[in-house]
C-alpha positions in Angstrom: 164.5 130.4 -268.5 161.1 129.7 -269.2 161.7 126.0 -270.1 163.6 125.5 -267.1 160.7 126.8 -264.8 158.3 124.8 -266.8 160.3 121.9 -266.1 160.7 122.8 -262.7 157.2 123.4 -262.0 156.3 120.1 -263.9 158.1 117.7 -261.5 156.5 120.1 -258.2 153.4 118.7 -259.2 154.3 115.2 -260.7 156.2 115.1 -257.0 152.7 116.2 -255.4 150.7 113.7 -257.1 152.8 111.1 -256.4 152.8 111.8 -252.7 149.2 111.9 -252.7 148.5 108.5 -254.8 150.6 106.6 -251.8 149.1 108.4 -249.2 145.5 107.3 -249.8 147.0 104.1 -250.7 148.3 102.6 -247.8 146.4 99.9 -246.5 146.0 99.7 -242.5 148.1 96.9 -240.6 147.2 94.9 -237.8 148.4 97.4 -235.7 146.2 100.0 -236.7 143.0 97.3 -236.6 144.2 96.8 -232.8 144.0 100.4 -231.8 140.9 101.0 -233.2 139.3 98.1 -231.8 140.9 99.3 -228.1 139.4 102.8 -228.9 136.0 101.1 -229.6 135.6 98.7 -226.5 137.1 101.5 -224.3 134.2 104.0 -226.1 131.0 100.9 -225.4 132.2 101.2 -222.1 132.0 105.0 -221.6 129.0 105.2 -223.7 130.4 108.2 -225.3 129.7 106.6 -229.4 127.1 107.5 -232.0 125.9 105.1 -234.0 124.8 106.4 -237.2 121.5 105.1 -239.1 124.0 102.2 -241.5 125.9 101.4 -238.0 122.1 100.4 -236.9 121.5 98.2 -240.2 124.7 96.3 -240.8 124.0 95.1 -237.1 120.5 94.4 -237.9 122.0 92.4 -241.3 124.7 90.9 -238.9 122.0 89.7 -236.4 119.9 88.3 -239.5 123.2 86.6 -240.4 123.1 88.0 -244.0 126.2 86.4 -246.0 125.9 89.1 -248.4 127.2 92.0 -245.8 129.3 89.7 -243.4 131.6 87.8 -243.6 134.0 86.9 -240.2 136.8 84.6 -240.4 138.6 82.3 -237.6 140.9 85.3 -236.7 139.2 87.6 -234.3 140.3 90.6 -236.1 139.7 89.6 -239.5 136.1 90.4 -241.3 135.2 92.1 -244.5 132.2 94.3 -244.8 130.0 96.1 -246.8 132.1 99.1 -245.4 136.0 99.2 -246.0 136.5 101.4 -242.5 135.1 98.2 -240.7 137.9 95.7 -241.9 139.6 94.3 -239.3 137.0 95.3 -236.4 136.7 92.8 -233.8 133.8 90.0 -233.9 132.4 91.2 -230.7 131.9 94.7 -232.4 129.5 93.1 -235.6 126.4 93.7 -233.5 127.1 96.4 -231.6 126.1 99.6 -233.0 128.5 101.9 -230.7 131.4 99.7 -231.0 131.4 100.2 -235.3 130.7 104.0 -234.9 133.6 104.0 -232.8 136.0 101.7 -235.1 134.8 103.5 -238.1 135.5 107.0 -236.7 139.2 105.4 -235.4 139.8 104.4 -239.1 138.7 107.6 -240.7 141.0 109.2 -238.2 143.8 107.1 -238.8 143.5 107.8 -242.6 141.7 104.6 -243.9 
């Protein structure tokens, strides 16, 4: 009996752990970068983000045109930065300090 529970118990947890791995390893779709981006424009307009101290210097690096932290492609939802919750944020959102609060909080939300 206690073999079976052993065994029992054992694939509980492999079952767990497997769940889990996928979970945190879904990457977000272009769906997901267009909500966000719609809760961050709607958010600049209400003045309702808060930018955090990093939002402040990636838009100063952004501003300064640092390679090294940007890098926007033709696609107006496609950039890569420094921070993996800003992939996919909009262009008009690189120097805007409320809109990547807002995009970044979305994106945390959202699991990513």
């Amino acid at each position: 009996m206690r073999n079976v529970t052993r065994a029992l118990v054992g694939a509980i947890v492999a079952s767990l752990v497997a769940a889990a791995v996928s979970v945190y390893a879904e990457t977000p779709t272009e769906a997901d970068f267009a909500v966000c981006n719609t809760d961050a424009q709607a958010a600049m307009k209400a003045g309702t983000a808060t930018p955090t101290t990093k939002d402040y210097v990636r838009v100063e690096s952004a501003l300064t045109d640092s390679a090294a932290t940007w890098t926007t492609w033709v696609r107006p939802i496609s950039m890569e930065s420094s921070d993996p919750q800003l992939i996919g944020m909009a262009t008009d959102g690189i120097t805007d300090t409320a809109y990547q609060a807002t995009y970044r909080t979305c994106m945390r939300r959202n699991g990513f």
